[in-house]
C-alpha positions in Angstrom: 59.1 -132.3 -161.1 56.1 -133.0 -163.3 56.7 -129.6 -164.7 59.7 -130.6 -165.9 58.6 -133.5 -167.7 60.6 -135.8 -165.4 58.3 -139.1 -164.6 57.8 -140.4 -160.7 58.8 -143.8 -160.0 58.2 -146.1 -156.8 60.6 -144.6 -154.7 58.9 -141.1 -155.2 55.3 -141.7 -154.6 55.9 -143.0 -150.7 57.8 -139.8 -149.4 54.7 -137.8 -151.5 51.9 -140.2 -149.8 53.6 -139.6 -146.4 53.3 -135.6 -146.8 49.6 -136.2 -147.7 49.3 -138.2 -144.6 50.5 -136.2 -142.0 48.7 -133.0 -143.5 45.6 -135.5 -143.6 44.8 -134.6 -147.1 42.9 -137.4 -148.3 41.7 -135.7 -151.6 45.3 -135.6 -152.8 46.2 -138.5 -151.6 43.7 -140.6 -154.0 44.9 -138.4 -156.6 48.0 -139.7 -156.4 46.7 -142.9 -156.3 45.0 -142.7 -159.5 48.3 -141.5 -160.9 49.9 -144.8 -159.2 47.3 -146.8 -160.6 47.9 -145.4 -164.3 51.8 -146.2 -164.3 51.3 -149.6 -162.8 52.9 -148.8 -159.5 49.9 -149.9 -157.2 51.5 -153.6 -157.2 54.7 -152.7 -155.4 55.2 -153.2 -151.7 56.1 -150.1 -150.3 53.8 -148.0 -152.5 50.8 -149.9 -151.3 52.0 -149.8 -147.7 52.2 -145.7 -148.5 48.9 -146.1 -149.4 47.0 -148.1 -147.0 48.7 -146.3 -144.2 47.3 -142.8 -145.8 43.9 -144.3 -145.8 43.9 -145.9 -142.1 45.3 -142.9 -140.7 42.9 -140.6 -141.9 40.3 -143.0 -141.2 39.0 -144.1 -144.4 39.4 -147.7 -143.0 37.9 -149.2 -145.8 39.2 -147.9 -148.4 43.1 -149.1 -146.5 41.8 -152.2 -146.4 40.6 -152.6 -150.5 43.8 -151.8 -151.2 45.3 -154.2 -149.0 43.7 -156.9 -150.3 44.2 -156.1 -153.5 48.3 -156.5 -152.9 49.7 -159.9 -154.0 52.9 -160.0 -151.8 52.5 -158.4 -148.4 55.5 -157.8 -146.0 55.1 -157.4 -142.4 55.2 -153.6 -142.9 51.8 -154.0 -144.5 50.5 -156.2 -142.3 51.6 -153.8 -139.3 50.2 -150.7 -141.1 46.8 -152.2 -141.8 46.2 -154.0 -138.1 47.5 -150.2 -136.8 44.5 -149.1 -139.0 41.9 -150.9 -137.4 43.2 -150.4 -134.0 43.6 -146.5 -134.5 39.6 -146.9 -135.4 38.8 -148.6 -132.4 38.2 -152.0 -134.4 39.9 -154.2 -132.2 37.7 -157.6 -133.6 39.0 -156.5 -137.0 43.0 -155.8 -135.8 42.9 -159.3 -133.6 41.6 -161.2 -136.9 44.1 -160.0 -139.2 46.4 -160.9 -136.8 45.4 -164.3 -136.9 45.3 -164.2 -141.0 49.0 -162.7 -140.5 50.0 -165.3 -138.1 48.6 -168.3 -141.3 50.4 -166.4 -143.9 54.5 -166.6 -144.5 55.1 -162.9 -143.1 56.2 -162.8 -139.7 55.2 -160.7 -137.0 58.3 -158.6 -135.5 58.0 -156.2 -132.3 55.2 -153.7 -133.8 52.9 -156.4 -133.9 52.9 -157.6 -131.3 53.1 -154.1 -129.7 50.3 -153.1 -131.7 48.4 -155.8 -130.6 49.1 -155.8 -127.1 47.4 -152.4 -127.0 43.9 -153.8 -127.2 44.5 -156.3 -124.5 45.1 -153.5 -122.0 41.7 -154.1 -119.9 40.8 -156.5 -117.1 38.2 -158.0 -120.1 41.2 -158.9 -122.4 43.9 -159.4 -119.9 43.3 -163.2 -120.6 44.1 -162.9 -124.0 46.7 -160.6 -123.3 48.8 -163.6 -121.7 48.2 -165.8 -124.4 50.0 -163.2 -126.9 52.7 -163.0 -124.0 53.2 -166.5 -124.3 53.4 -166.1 -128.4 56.2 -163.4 -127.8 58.2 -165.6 -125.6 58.0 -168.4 -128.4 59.4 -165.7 -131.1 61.9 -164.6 -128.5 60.6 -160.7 -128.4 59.3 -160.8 -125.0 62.8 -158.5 -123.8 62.5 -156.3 -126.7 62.0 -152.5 -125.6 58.8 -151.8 -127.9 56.9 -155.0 -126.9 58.4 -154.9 -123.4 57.0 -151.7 -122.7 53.8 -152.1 -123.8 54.1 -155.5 -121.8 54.0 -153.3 -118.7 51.6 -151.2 -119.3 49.1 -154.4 -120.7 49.6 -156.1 -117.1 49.1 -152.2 -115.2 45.7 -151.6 -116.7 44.6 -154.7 -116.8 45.3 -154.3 -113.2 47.6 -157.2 -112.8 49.8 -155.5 -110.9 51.5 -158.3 -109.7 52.2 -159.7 -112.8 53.5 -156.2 -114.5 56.4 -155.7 -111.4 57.2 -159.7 -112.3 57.8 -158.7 -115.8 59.6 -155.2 -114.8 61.7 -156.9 -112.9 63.2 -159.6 -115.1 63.7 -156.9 -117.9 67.4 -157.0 -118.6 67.4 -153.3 -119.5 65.1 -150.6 -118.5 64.8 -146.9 -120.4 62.5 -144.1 -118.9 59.1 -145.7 -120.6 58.9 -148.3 -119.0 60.0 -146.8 -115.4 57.6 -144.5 -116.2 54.7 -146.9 -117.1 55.3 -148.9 -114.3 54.9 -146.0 -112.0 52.1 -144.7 -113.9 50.7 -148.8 -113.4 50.8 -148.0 -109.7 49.4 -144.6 -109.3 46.4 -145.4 -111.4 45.6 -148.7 -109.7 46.4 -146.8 -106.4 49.5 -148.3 -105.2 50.6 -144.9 -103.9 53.2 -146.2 -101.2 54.9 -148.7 -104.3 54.8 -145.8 -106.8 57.0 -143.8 -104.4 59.0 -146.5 -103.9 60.0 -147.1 -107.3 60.3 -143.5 -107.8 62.9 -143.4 -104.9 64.2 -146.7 -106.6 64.7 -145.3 -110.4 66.2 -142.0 -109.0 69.1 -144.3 -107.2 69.5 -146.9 -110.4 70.6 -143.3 -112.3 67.7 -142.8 -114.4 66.7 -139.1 -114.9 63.2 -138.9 -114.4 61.5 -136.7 -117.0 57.9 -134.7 -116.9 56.4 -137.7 -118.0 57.2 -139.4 -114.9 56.6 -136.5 -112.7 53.2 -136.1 -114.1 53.1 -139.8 -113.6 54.0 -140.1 -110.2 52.8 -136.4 -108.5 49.1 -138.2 -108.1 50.6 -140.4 -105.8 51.8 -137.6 -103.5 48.4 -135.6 -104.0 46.7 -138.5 -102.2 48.5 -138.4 -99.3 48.6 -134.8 -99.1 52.1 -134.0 -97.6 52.9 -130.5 -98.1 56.7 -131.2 -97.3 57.2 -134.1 -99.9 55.5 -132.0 -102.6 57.9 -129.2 -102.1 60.9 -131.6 -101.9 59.3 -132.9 -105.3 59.1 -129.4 -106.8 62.2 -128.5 -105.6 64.2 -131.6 -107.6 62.4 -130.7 -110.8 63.6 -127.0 -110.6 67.2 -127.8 -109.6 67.3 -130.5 -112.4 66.0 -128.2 -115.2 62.7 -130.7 -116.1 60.7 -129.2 -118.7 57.6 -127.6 -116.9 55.0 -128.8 -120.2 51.6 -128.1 -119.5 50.8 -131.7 -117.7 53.0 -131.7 -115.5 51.9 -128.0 -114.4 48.2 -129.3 -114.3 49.3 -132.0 -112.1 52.0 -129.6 -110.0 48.8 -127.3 -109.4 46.4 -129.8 -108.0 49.1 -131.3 -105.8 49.5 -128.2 -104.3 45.7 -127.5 -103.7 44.9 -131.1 -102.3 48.0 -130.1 -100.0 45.8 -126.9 -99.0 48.7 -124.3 -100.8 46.0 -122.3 -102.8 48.8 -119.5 -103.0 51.3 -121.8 -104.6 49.0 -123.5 -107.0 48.0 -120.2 -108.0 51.5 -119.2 -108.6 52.1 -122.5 -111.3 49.1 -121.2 -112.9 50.1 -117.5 -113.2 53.4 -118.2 -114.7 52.3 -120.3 -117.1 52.2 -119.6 -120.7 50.5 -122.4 -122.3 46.9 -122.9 -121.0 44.0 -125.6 -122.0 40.9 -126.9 -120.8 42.6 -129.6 -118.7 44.5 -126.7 -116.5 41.8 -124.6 -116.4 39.8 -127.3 -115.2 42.1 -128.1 -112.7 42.0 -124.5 -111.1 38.2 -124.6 -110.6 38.5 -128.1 -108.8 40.8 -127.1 -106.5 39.2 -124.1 -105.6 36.5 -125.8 -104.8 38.5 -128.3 -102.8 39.4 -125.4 -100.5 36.4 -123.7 -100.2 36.6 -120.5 -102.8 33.7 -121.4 -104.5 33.3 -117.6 -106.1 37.2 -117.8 -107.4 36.1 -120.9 -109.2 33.0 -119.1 -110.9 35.9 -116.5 -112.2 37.9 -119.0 -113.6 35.1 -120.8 -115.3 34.0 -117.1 -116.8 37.9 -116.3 -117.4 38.0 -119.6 -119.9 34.7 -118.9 -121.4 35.7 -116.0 -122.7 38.9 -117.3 -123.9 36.3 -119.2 -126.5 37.4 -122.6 -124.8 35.0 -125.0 -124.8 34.4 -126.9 -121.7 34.4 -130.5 -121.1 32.3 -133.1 -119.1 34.8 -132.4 -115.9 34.7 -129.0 -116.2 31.3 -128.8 -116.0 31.9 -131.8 -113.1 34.0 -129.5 -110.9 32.0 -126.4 -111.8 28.5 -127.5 -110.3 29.8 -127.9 -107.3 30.7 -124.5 -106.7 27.1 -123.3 -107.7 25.5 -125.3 -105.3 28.1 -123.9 -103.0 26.8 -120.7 -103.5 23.0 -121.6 -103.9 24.1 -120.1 -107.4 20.5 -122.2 -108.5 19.5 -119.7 -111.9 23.7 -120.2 -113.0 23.2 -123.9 -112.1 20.6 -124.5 -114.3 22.0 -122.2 -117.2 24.8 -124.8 -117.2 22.3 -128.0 -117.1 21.2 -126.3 -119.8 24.6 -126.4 -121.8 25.6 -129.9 -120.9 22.1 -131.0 -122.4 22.4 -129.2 -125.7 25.9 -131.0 -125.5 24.2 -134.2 -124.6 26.3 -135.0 -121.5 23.7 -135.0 -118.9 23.2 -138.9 -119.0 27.4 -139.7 -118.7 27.5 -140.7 -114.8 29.5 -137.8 -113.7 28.3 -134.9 -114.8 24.5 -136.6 -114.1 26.1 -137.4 -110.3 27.0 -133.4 -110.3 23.4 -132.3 -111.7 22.0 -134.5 -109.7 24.1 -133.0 -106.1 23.2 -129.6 -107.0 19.7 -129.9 -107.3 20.0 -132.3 -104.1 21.9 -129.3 -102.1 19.4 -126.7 -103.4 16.5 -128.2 -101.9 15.1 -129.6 -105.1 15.0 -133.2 -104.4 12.4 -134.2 -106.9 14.8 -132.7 -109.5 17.8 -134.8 -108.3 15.6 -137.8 -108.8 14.6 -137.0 -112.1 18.1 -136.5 -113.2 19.3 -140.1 -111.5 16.8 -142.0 -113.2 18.2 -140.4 -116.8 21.7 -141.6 -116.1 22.2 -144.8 -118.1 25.2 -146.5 -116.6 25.1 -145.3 -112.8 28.4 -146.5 -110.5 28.5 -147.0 -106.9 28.8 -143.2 -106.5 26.1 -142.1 -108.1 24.4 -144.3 -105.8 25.8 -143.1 -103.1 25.3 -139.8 -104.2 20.9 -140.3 -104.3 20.7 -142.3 -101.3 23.0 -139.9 -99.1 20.5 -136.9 -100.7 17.4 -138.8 -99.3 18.7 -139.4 -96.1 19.8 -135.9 -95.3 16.4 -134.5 -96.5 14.8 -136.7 -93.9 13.7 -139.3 -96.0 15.1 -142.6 -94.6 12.1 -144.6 -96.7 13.2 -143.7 -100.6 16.9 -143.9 -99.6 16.5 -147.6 -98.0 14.7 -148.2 -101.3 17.3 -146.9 -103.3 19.4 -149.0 -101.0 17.7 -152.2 -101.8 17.5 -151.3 -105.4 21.2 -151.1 -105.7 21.9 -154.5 -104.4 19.1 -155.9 -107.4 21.1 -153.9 -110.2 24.2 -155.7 -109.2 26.5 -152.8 -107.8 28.4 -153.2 -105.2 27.9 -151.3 -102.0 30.8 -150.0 -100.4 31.2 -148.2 -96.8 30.0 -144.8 -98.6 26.7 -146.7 -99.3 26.9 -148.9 -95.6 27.5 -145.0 -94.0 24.4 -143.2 -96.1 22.0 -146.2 -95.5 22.7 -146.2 -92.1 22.4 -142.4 -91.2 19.0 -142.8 -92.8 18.3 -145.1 -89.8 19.2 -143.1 -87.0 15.8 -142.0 -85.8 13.0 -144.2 -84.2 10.3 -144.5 -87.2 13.3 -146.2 -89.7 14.3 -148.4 -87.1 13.1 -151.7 -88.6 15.2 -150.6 -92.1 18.3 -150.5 -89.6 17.8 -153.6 -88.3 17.4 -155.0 -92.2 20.8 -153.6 -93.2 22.5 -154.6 -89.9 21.2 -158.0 -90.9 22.4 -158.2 -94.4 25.5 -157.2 -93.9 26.1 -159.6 -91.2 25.6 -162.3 -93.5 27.7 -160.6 -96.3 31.7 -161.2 -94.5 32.8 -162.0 -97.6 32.9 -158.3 -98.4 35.8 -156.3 -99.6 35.3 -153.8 -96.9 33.5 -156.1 -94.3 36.0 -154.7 -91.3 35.0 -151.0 -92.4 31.4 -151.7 -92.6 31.6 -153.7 -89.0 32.8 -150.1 -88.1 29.9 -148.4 -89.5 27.9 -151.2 -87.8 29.2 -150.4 -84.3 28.3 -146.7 -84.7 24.8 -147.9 -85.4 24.7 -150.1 -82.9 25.5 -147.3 -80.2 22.6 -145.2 -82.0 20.5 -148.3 -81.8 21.3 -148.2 -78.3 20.4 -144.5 -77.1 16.3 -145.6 -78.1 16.6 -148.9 -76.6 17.3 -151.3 -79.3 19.8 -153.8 -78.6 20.3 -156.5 -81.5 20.6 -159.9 -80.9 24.2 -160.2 -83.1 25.6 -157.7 -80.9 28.3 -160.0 -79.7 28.8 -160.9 -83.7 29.1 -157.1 -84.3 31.8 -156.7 -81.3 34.0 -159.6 -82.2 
């Protein structure tokens, strides 16, 4: 076109600026720009937007938002590319005050926005803010609109409002697959297995073809409960119904079938596929673990290795397990010494796995060393130590680990209760049984307070056999 001597105007330089966009060439892109800028173009609305949104999604945050400010009328297309900018770039401060600049000036926000938006509420931190924007939408009357509807759901699901998601699901007028499918997603992340399958059977009798998305959505749910019949039934619908077998919903196919103990058909999903990435691969040496083959997992973590894929925190996370497994110590540490040149060894779970590996090899003082280099540790890496020192015969460091636990602020659960106990059962740790059986007397405001009684009554008939008989027994039995 320029080679003709034929001269651009505004309505050519978006579709151009798109291209550059989705092939992420930057360097062209502010090319163009400068070629904007000469002919006086830069001022018009959907050139800018072209612009801004080139910049945003490439990254060059900054840069987007010069230009935006530069722009003396702004339509709510710019004000939805630039707040999708900063929210692509994880500056959610940034997005939720432009909003608020948005909501002062005379654009108004439409569905995007608010969509937009209501993605960086979707935590149990923001959730609270969250329903204040819910209430805004209701005010502009967009609160049954698909976009903002949708994203509604899925606000309420990981902010783990259930309650309040299934409220909003259920007063939707109209329903597509997304938000069926986010709703069941909602309940298999938050663990609501029994309601996911419910609403599974539920969409399937409203007439609503379930897709892959919703069978990779909803197949956890089964995995949990680890019915072998259901599973085939499952299968069985998605064959005869001619879903698209992409490669999520064969990851999530496979371990279904190994948490339902059918190695030979999970291995079967993974031999006719076509398509294979870390996440599948991964899933293989998991569930071979899971049942025991801890040398067919070692093969599969060679066989992607020399496929030059790179593997990821949970790889290496299902992988130790097998080594220690095997007593595989010298291949154990070979990989410790990968996820340190990859700097993963202090992200809790792949420190939890170091840490078991060294624990099951006998090297204790490693598996301590590792612990205390973990920076955010959860209740299972917890677990994890204390259960290491108790089986070693160590009752003293794991009721000091114990104790420490309860000072950092994380909650015990019956894993904890369990290890803490066991480390108890023998005559010289007596008076550290007695401690816990105490404290967690006191504690009935627990989530798991009839669980732990449980444990409690185990240890009390230990407690028992060497002639200790505590005072709260009849607390205990009650």
């Amino acid at each position: 076109m320029l080679g003709c001597g034929v001269l651009p105007d505004k309505y050519t330089f978006p579709p151009v600026i798109k291209c550059c966009t989705c092939l992420n060439n930057v360097r062209s892109g502010k090319v163009i720009q400068d070629m904007i800028l000469e002919m006086g173009f830069n001022l018009d609305m959907y050139v800018a937007s072209s612009l801004i949104k080139l910049y945003a999604d490439n990254g060059c945050i900054e840069d987007a938002r010069r230009f935006f400010d530069k722009m003396i009328d702004k339509d709510c297309v710019s004000w939805n590319v630039m707040i999708n900018g900063y929210v692509q770039c994880g500056e959610s401060d940034s997005a939720i005050k432009l909003f608020k600049y948005m909501m002062r000036s005379e654009a108004k926000p439409d569905s995007v926005t608010f969509a937009c938006v209501l993605s960086i509420s979707c935590s149990e931190a923001m959730v609270q803010y969250g329903r204040q924007l819910h209430g805004l939408v209701v005010r502009s009357g967009l609160d049954f609109d698909p976009l903002v509807g949708n994203t509604l759901v899925s606000m309420y699901s990981k902010g783990r409002q259930l309650g309040d998601a299934r409220k909003f699901f259920d007063m939707m007028p109209q329903t597509d697959m997304v938000v069926w499918n986010r709703m069941i997603g909602g309940y298999v992340q938050n663990g609501f297995m029994d309601d996911a399958s419910m609403l599974f059977n539920e969409m399937v009798s409203a007439g609503v073809k379930p897709d892959s998305i919703t069978f990779t959505s909803f197949l956890p749910s089964l995995a949990e409960s680890s019915s072998l019949r259901r599973a085939k039934e499952i299968h069985g619908y998605i064959v005869r119904h001619g879903v698209i077998l992409d490669i999520y919903l064969k990851n999530a196919l496979i371990v279904l079938y190994f948490k339902c103990r059918d190695v030979v058909m999970a291995c079967r999903i993974f031999n006719l596929s076509t398509q294979f990435d870390i996440v599948i691969y991964t899933a293989m040496i998991s569930g071979y673990v899971l049942n025991g083959m801890n040398n067919d997992a070692l093969e599969i973590f060679r066989w992607l290795l020399q496929k030059k894929m790179i593997p990821n925190a949970l790889t290496y996370t299902s992988i130790l397990p097998a080594c220690a497994g095997l007593a595989a110590i010298k291949l154990g540490r070979e990989l410790h010494g990968y996820i340190i040149k990859n700097e993963l060894e202090e992200k809790c779970p792949v420190g939890s796995a170091i840490m078991n590996f060294y624990a099951k090899c006998g090297r204790l003082d490693l598996a301590h060393l590792i612990f205390g280099r973990i920076s955010q540790k959860d209740a299972i890496c917890w677990n994890s130590i204390i259960a290491s020192f108790s089986q070693d015969g160590k009752p003293e460091q794991a009721i000091y680990l114990f104790r420490q636990m309860g000072i950092e602020g994380v909650e015990y659960d019956c894993v904890t209760v369990s290890a803490a106990l066991s480390a108890c059962a023998n005559i010289p740790a007596l008076h550290y049984g007695k401690e816990i059986h105490g404290f967690m007397i006191k504690d009935g405001s627990h989530p798991e307070f009839p669980q732990i009684c449980s444990l409690l009554k185990s240890l009390l008939l230990e407690l028992r056999k060497v002639g200790y008989v505590p005072q709260a027994v009849e607390m205990i039995e009650s």
